[in-house]
C-alpha positions as CSV (number, residue, x, y, z in Angstrom):
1,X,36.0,186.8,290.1
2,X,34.1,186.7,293.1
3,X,30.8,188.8,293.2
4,X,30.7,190.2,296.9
5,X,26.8,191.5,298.3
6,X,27.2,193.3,301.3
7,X,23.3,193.3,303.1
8,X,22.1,196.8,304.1
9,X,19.3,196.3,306.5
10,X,20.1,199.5,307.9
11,X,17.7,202.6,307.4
12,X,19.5,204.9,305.3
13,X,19.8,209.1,306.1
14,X,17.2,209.8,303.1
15,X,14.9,207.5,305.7
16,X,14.0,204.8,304.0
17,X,15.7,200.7,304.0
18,X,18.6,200.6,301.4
19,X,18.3,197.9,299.0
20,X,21.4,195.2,299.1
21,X,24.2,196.7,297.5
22,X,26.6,195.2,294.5
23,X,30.1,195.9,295.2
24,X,32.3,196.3,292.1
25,X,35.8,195.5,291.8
26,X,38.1,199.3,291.3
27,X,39.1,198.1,287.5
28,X,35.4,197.3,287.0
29,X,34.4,200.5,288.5
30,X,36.7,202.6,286.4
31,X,35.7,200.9,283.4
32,X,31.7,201.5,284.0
33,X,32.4,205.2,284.8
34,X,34.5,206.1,281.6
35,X,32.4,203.5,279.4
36,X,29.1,205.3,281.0
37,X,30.5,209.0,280.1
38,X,31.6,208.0,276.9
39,X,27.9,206.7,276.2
40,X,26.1,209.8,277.7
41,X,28.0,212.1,276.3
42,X,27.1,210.6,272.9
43,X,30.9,209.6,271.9
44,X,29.2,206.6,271.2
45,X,25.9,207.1,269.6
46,X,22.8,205.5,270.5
47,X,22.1,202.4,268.2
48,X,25.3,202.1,267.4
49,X,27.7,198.9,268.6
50,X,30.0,199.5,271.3
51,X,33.7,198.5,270.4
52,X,34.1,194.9,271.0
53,X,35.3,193.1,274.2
54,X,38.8,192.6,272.3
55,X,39.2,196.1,271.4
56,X,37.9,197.6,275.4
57,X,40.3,194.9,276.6
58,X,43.3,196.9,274.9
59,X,42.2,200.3,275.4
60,X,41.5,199.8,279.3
61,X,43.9,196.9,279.4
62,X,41.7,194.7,281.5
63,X,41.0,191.3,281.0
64,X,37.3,190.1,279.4
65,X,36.3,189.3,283.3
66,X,36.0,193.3,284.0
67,X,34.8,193.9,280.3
68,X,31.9,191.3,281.0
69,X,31.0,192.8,284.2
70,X,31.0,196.5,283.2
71,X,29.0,195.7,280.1
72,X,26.5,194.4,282.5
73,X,26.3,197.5,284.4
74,X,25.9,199.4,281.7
75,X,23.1,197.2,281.0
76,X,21.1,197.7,284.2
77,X,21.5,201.3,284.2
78,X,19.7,201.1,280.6
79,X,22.8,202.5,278.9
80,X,23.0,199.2,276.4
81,X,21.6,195.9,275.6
82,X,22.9,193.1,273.6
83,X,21.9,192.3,270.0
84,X,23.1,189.1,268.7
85,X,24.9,189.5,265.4
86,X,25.3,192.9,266.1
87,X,27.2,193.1,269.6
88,X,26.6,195.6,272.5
89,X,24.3,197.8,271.0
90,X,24.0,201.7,272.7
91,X,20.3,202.5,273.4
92,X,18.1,205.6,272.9
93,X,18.0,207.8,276.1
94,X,14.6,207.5,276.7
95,X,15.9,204.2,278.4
96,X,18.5,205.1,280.4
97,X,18.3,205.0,284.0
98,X,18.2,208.9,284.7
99,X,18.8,208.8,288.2
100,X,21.6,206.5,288.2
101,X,24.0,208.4,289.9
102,X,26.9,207.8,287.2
103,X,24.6,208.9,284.3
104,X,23.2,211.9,286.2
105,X,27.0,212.7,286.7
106,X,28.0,212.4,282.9
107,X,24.3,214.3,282.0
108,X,25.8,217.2,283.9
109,X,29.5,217.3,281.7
110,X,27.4,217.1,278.4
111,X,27.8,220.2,275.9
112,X,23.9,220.5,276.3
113,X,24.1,220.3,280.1
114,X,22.1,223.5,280.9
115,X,19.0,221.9,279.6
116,X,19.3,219.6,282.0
117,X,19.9,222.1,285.1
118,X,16.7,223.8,283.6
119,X,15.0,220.4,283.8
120,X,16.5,220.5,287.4
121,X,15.4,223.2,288.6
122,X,11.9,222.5,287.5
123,X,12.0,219.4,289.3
124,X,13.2,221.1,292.5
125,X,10.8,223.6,292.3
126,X,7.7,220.9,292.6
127,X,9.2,218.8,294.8
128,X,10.4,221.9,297.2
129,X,7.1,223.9,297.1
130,X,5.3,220.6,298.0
131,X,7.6,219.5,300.7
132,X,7.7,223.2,302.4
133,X,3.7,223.2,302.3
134,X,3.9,220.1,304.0
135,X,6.7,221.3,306.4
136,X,4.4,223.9,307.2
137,X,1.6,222.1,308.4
138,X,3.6,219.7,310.7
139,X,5.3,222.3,312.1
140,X,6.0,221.4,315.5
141,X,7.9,223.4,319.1
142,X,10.9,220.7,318.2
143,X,10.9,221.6,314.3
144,X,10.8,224.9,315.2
145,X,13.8,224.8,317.1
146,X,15.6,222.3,314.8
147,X,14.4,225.3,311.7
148,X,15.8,228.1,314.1
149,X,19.4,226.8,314.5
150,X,20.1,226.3,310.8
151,X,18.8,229.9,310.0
152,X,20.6,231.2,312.8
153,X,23.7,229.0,311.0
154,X,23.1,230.6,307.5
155,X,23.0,234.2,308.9
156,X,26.4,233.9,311.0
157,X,28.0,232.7,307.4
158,X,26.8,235.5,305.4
159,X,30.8,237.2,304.7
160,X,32.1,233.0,304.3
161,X,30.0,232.4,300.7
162,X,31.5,228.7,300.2
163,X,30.2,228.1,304.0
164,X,26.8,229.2,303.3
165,X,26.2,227.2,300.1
166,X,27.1,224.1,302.5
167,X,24.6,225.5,305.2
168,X,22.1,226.3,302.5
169,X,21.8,222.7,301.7
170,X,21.2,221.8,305.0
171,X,18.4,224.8,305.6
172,X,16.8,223.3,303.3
173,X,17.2,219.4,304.1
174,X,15.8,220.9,307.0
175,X,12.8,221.8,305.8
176,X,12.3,218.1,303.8
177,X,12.8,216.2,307.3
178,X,10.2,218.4,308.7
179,X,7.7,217.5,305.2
180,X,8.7,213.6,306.3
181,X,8.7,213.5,302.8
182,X,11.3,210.7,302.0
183,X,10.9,209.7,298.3
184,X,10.7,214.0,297.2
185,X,13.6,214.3,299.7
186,X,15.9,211.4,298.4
187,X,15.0,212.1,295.0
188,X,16.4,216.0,295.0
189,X,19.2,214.8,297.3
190,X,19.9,212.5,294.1
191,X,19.8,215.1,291.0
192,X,21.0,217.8,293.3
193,X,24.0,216.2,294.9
194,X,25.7,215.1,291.2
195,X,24.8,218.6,290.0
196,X,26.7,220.1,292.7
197,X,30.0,219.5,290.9
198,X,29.0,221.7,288.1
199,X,30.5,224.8,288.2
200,X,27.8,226.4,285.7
201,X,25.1,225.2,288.8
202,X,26.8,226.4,291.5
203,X,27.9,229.5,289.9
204,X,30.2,232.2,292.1
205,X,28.2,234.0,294.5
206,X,29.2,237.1,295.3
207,X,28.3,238.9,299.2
208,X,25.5,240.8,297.3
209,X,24.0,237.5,296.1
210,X,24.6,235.9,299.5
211,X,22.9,238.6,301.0
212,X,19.9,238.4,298.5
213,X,19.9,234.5,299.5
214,X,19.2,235.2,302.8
215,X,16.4,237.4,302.3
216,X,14.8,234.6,300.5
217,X,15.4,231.8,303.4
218,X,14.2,234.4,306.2
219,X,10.9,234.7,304.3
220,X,10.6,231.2,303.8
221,X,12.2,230.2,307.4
222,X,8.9,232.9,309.0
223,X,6.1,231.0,306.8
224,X,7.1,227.4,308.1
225,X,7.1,228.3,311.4
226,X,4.4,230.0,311.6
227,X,2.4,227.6,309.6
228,X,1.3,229.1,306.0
229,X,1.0,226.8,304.1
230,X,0.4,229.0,301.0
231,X,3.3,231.4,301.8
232,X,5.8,229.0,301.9
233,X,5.4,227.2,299.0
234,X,5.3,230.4,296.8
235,X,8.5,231.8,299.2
236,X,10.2,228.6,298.4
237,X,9.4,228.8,294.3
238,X,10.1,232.4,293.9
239,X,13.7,231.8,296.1
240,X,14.7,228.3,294.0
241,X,13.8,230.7,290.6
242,X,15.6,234.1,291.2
243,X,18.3,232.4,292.3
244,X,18.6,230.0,289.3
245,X,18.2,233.3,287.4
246,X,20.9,235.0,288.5
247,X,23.4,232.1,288.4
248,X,22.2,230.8,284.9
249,X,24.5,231.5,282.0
250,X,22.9,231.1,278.7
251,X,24.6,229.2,275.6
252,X,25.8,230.1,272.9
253,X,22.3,230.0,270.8
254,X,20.4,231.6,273.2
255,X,23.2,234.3,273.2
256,X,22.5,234.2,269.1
257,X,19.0,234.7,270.0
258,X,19.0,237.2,272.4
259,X,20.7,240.2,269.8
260,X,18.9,238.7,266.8
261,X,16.5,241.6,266.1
């Protein structure tokens, strides 16, 4: 089987070169995405010894050729190593590639997932508040204008609720251009864009909630543009947090918690 690299000199939309790029055959592909589920969502535990080549070969039916070259993904995204003696050997999660965007997708079908949003939105929150600080003091006629048109976007969507979570994303995108802050940018484009497909993120906004939305982009929309540095951050943090707030279910045990006297 023929290992194809396609070069991508290109600069990417996040803004920054794209390293060369390892295309996977579909069979291998498949394989790597159930195999990297499977491990994340601890069907197979960590230190434990994946089933062997012979057995994946059956259950995928797939010759050793795909079952080699999955094993290796799995591998670089620190999911497993090889032990000899002992086989393909699951590893703890404190060495898995977190940001891979296969294990950030599994992370987020996990029974536990809503520690993870938390985690999230934590991360958002500091790399957001930085970035609209930032935003803020480049401000610039041309940002301004490029700021204006997707405000003026978000508040002609307020009755169309799927339409404004799309335009929401790019208000704030907006915003991360304007920081030219390309590693905070790509890296919540990253956690954000898998997390996305989570129903229990996204949540079902309702007009009311929309509405409330709004009010929190046209405070932060009037501190960039006019500069305040201090402003938007906190607009920004308080915005990201009452709206986590009022999406956020809590689990069972926190339930439990919650009426325990």
């Amino acid at each position: 089987m023929t290992e194809q690299i396609v070069p991508t000199d290109d600069v990417t939309e996040s803004g920054y070169v794209a390293r060369p790029t390892r295309h996977r055959p579909p069979l291998s592909v498949a394989v790597i995405e159930q195999l990297t589920h499977d491990i994340v969502t601890e069907r197979y535990q960590p230190g434990t010894a994946l089933p062997s080549a012979e057995s994946l070969c059956e259950t995928f039916r797939v010759s050793r050729t795909v079952i080699r070259e999955a094993t290796t993904s799995l591998a670089e995204k620190g999911l497993v190593a090889a032990r000899q003696g002992w086989g393909t050997i699951v590893l703890d999660p404190s060495q898995w590639s977190l940001l891979d965007p296969m294990v950030l997708d599994a992370l987020f079908q996990r029974a536990d997932r809503l520690e993870y949003l938390d985690n999230l939105i934590e991360i958002r929150t500091t790399l957001e508040c930085a970035m609209a600080a930032r935003a803020a003091r480049r401000i610039t006629p041309d940002a301004t204008a490029t700021l204006t048109r997707s405000f003026e976007q978000l508040e002609s969507l307020l009755g169309q609720p799927a339409e404004y979570n799309t335009a929401d994303l790019e208000f704030h995108d907006a915003i991360h251009r304007i920081a030219g802050d390309r590693f905070g940018r790509a890296i919540v484009a990253s956690i954000q864009g898998k997390a996305l497909s989570s129903p229990m993120y996204t949540g079902k906004p309702t007009r009311a909630e929309i509405e409330m939305t709004h009010l929190a982009h046209n405070r932060i929309y009037d501190a960039v543009i006019a500069g305040d540095a201090d402003e938007a951050p906190t607009a920004l943090r308080e915005h990201i947090t009452a709206s986590w707030a009022r999406r956020r279910q809590p689990t069972a045990s926190e339930s439990v918690s919650i009426v325990t006297p």
